[in-house]
C-alpha positions in Angstrom: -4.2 0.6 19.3 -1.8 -1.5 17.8 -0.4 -2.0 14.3 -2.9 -5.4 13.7 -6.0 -3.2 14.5 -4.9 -0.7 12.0 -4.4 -2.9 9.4 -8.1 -5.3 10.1 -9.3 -1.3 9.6 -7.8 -1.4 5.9 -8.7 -4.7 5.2 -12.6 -4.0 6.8 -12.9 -1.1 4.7 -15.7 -1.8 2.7 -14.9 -3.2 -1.1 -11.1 -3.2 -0.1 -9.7 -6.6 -1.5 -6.4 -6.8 -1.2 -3.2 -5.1 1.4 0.3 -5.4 0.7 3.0 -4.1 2.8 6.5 -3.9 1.2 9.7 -1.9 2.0 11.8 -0.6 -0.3 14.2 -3.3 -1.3 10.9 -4.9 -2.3 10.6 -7.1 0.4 7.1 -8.5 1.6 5.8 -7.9 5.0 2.0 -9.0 4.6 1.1 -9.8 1.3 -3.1 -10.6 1.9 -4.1 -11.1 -1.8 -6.7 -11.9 -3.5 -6.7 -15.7 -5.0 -6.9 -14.7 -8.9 -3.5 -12.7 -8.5 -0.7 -15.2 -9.6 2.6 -15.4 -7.5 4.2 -14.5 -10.3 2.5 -10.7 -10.3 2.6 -10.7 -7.0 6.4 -10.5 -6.9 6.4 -8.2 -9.9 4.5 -5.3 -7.8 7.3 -3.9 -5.1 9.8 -3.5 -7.9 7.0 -2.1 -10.3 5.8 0.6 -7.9 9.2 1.6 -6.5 10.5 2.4 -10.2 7.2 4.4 -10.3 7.6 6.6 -7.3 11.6 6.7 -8.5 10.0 8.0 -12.2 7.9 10.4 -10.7 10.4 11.9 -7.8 13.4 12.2 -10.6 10.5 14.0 -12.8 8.5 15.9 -11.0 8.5 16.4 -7.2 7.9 13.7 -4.3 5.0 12.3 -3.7 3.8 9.6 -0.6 0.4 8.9 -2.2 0.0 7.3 -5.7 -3.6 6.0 -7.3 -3.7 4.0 -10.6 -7.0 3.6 -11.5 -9.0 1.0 -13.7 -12.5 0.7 -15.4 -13.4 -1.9 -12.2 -10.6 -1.4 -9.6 -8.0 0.8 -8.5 -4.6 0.5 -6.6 -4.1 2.6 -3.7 -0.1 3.5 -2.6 0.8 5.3 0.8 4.3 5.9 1.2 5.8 6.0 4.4 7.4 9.6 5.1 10.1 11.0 7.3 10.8 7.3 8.7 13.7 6.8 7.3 14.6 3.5 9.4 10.9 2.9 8.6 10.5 3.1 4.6 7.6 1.5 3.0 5.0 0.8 0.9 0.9 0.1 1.9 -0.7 -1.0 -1.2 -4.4 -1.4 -1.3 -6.5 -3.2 -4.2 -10.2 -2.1 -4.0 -13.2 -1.5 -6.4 -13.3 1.7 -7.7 -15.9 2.9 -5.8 -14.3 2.6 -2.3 -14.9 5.0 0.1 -11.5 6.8 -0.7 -12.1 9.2 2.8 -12.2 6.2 5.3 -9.1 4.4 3.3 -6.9 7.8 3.5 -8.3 7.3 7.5 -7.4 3.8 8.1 -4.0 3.8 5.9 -2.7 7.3 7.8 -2.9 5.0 11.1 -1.3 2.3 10.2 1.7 4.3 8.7 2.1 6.0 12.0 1.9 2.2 13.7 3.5 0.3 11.5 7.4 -0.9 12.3 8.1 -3.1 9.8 10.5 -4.8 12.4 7.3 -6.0 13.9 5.4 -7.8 11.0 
């Protein structure tokens, strides 16, 4: 299985809206977003979630998974680990009541397929 499969298995999750894939310089590998999320936000995200997983490794301990949760949607982080020629970030926009199970599924196989040399 390659790396495409694993990520048309986030993306077919059901109620999953939105994938961004981003190392940690910010840079975007596949941003698919939805078409009410301005540029201008879209850019802001990277930096945004890299100075929270910073926050929270300087303050408490480190962590690869990360959910910020809304009345209507929630933002789903997976952090690559022990990759380090590999580091980064799968971010998942989905309604709130996605199957959290099969996204934990279908995100752990594409951070074992993903090279970001390949996107």
């Amino acid at each position: 299985m390659n790396y495409q499969k694993s990520i048309d298995s986030i993306l077919n999750t059901p109620k999953v809206e939105a994938l961004f894939i981003f190392d940690l310089e910010g840079k975007f590998y596949f941003p698919q977003s939805p078409e009410n999320l301005s540029s201008d936000d879209l850019k802001k995200l990277p930096e945004q979630i890299i100075k929270m997983y910073d926050t929270i490794a300087e303050n408490f301990q480190n962590c690869s998974d990360l959910i910020l949760k809304f009345k209507k949607k929630n933002l789903y982080f997976r952090k690559s680990r022990n990759r380090k020629e590999q580091n980064f970030i799968i971010a998942v926009l989905g309604d709130a009541g996605v199957d959290f199970v099969s996204l934990k599924l279908a995100t752990n196989l594409a951070l074992k397929l993903i090279k970001v040399d390949d996107l």
